[in-house]
C-alpha positions in Angstrom: -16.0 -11.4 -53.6 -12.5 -10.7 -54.6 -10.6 -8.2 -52.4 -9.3 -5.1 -53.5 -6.0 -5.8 -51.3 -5.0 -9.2 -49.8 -3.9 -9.2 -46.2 -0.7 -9.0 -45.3 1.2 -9.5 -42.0 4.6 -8.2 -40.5 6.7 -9.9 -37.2 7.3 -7.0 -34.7 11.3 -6.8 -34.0 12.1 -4.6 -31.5 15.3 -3.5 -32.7 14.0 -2.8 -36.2 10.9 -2.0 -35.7 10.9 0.3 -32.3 10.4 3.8 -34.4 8.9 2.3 -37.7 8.2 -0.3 -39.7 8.7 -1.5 -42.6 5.5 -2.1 -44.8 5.9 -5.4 -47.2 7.6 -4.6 -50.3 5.1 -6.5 -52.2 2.5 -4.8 -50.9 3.6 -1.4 -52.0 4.3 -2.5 -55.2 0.6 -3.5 -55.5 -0.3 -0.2 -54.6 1.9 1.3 -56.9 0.3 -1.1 -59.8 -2.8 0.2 -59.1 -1.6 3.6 -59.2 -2.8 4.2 -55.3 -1.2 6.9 -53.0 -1.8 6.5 -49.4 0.0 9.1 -47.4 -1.4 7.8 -44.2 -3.0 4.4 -42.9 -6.0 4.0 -40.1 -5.1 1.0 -38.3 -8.7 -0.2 -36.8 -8.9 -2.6 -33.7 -11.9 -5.1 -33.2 -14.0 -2.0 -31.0 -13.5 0.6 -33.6 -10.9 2.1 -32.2 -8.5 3.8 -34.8 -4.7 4.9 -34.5 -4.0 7.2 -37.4 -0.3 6.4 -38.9 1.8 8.5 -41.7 3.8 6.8 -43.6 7.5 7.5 -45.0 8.8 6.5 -48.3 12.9 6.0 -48.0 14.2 4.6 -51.5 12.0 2.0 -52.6 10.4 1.2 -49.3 7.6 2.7 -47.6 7.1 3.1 -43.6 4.8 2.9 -40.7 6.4 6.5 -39.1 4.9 9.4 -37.4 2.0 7.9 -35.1 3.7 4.6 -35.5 5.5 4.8 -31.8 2.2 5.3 -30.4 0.3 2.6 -32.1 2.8 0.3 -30.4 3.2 1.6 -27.1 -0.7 1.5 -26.9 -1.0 -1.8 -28.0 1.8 -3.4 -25.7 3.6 -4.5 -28.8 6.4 -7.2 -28.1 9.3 -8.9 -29.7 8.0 -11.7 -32.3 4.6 -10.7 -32.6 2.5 -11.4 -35.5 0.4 -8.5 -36.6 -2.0 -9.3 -39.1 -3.7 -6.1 -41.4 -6.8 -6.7 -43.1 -7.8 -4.1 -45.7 -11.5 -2.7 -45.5 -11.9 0.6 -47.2 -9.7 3.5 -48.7 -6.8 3.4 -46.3 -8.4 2.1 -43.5 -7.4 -1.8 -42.2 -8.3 -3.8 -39.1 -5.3 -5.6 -37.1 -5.1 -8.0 -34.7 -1.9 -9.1 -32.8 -1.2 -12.8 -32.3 1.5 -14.3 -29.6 4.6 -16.0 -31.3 4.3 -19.2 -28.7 0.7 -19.7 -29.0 -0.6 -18.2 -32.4 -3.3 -17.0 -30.3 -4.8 -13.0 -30.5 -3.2 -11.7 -27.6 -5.6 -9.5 -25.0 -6.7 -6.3 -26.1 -5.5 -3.0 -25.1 -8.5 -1.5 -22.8 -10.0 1.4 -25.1 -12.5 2.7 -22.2 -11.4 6.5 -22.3 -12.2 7.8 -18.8 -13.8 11.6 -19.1 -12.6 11.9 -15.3 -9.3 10.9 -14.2 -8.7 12.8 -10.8 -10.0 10.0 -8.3 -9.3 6.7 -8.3 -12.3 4.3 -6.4 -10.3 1.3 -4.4 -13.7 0.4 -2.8 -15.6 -1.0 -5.7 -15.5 -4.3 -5.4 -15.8 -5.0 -9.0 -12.4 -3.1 -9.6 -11.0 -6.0 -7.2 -8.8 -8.2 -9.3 -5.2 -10.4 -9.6 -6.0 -11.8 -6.0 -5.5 -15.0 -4.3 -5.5 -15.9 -0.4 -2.7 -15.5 1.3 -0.7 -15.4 4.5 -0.9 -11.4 5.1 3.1 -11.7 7.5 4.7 -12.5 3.9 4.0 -9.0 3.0 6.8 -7.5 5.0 9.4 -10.3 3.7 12.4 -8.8 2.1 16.4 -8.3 2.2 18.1 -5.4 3.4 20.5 -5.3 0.5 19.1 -5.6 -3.6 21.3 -5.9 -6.1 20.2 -5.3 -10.0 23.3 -6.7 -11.7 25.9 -5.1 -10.3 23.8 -2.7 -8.7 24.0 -2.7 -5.0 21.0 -0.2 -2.8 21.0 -0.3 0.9 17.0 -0.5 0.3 16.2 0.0 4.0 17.1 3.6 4.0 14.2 4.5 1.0 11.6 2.0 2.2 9.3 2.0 4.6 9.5 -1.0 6.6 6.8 -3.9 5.9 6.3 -3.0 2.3 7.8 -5.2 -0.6 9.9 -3.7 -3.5 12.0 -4.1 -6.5 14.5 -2.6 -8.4 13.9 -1.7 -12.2 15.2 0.6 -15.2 13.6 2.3 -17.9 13.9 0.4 -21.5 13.9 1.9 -24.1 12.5 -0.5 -26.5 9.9 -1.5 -24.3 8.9 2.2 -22.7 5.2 2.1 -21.6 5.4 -0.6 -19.2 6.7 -1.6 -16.3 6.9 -5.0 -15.3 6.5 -6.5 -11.9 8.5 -9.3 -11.3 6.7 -12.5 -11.0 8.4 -13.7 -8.1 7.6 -10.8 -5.9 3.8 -11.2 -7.0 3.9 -14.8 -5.9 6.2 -14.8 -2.8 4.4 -12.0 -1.7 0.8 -12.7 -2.7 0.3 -9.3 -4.0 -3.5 -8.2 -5.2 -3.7 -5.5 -7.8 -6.8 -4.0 -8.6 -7.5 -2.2 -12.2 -5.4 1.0 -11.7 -2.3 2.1 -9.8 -1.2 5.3 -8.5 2.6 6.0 -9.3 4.3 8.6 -7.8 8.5 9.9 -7.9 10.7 10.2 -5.3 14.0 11.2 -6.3 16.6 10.2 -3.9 20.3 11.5 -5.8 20.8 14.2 -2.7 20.0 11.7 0.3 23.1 10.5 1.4 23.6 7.1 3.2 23.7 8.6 6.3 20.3 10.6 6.3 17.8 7.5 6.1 15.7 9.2 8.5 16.1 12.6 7.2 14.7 10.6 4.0 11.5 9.1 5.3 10.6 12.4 7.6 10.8 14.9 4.2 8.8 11.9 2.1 5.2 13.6 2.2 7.0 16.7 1.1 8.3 14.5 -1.9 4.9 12.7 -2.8 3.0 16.3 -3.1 5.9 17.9 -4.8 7.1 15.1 -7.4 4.8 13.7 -10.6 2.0 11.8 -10.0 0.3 9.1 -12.5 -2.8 6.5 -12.4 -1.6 3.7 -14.4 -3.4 0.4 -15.6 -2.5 -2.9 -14.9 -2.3 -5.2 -17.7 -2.1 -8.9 -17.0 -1.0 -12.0 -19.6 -2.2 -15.1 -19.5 1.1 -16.7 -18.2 0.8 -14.7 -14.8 2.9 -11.3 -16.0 1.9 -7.8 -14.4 2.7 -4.8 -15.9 1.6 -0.7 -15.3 0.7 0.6 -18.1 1.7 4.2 -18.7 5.2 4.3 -17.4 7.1 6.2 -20.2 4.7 9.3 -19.7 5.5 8.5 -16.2 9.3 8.5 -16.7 9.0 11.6 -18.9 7.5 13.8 -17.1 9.5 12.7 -13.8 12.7 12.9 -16.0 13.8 9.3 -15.2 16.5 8.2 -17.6 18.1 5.1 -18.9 20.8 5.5 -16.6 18.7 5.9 -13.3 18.0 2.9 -11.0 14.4 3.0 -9.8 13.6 1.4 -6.6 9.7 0.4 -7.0 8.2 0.3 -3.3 4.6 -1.3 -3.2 2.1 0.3 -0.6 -0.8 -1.5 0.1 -4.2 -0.7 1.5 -5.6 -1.5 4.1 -7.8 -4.6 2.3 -4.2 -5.6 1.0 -4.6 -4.8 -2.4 -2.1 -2.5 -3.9 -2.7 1.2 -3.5 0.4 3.1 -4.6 4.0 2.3 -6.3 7.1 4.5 -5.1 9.0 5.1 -7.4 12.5 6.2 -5.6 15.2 7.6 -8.3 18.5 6.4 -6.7 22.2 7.9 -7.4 23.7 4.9 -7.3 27.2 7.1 -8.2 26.4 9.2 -5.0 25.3 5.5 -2.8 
């Protein structure tokens, strides 16, 4: 049987492509041979899931644009990747997302939609995941002084002693998640299980000599500041990220300019229960 549309596929560039994208020329102009208007696609996933996506004609060309930034952010799109459409009625395609070094389908995005997101079960064991055995003393290893390029924190006076941290930003072309560095997952044999607590701490009035004016007014700053369950997202290749950071960063008014010190508490199993987020005035440091 002869398709009414072939497929087509686009590469995902991040600087082209992070508020639309362009849909193939030659695609459009077989829609406009067959006389066919589509104002909006449904993009469909291998579970059913659909992301509804309006599109914009500028000149000759026509756009991926309002429910396009969503589409990406909820399916972890990433510099170089292959997305593939496959037409299968009216305006409605399947897609599926392929990794540049492997040609593989990457993982899916995890459609579950929780009805109840208020609690968050670290007992079930089944929820237990991203472990290996290790030496529970190399938790607590860390330096007193971080640097993030030129970036310098005196880190002891925002974290509590014994737990491990990292410095970060938010990005703007990759806003949803945040990555965990690889090196402090292995050095420090940190066990993740499927969700994550985040919660803001902002630091810009603690001044260097207050650290423990800082820690005593902390529980103040946990109930007072945003609060977000996250979901980690593994790759193949051992990379960690929390999904749901740019609602996160929104809502906590964390900007490009702010340096966010990431402090990892852990339960009492080991596995990790809550990430920190202090917002640091490096200007005011």
């Amino acid at each position: 049987m002869v398709k009414e549309y072939p497929d087509f596929f686009k590469v995902f560039l991040i600087e082209k492509d992070h508020e639309r994208m362009l849909i193939p020329n030659a695609f459009v102009n077989l829609l406009l041979s067959k006389k066919t208007v589509m104002p909006d696609f449904i993009l469909r996933n291998h579970r059913g899931r659909d992301w509804h996506v309006k599109t914009l004609s500028i000149g000759h060309q026509l756009y991926f644009d309002d429910g396009w930034k969503r589409f990406k952010e909820e399916n972890s799109l990433e510099d170089n990747d292959y997305i593939v459409f496959t037409h299968v009625e009216h305006n409605v395609f399947k897609f599926k997302i392929l990794e540049l070094s492997s040609m593989c389908e990457k993982e899916k995005v995890n459609d579950e939609v929780e009805k109840n997101n208020t609690t968050v079960n670290g007992d079930n064991e089944n929820e237990h995941q991203h472990c290996r055995p290790c030496n529970p003393w190399c938790i607590g290893s860390r330096s007193a002084i971080t640097k993030l390029k030129d970036v310098e924190i005196d880190a002891e006076m925002y974290i509590q002693q014994g737990n491990p941290y990292f410095l970060t930003r938010y990005i703007y072309y990759r806003p949803n998640e945040l990555y965990i560095p690889k090196n402090v997952i292995q050095d420090l044999c940190l066990c993740f299980t499927k969700h994550i607590t985040l919660v803001c701490c902002h630091c810009k009035d603690v001044g260097g000599n207050e650290k423990g004016a800082y820690h005593h007014i902390l529980p103040q700053i946990n109930t007072e500041h945003i609060e977000k369950r996250g979901k980690i997202r593994r790759w193949r290749d051992g990379r960690v990220f929390v999904q749901g950071w740019e609602e996160f960063c929104r809502k906590s008014k964390i900007t490009e300019k702010d340096v966010c010190l990431c402090e990892l508490v852990l339960r009492e199993d080991g596995t990790v229960e809550m990430l920190r987020v202090h917002v640091v005035n490096v200007g005011k440091e």
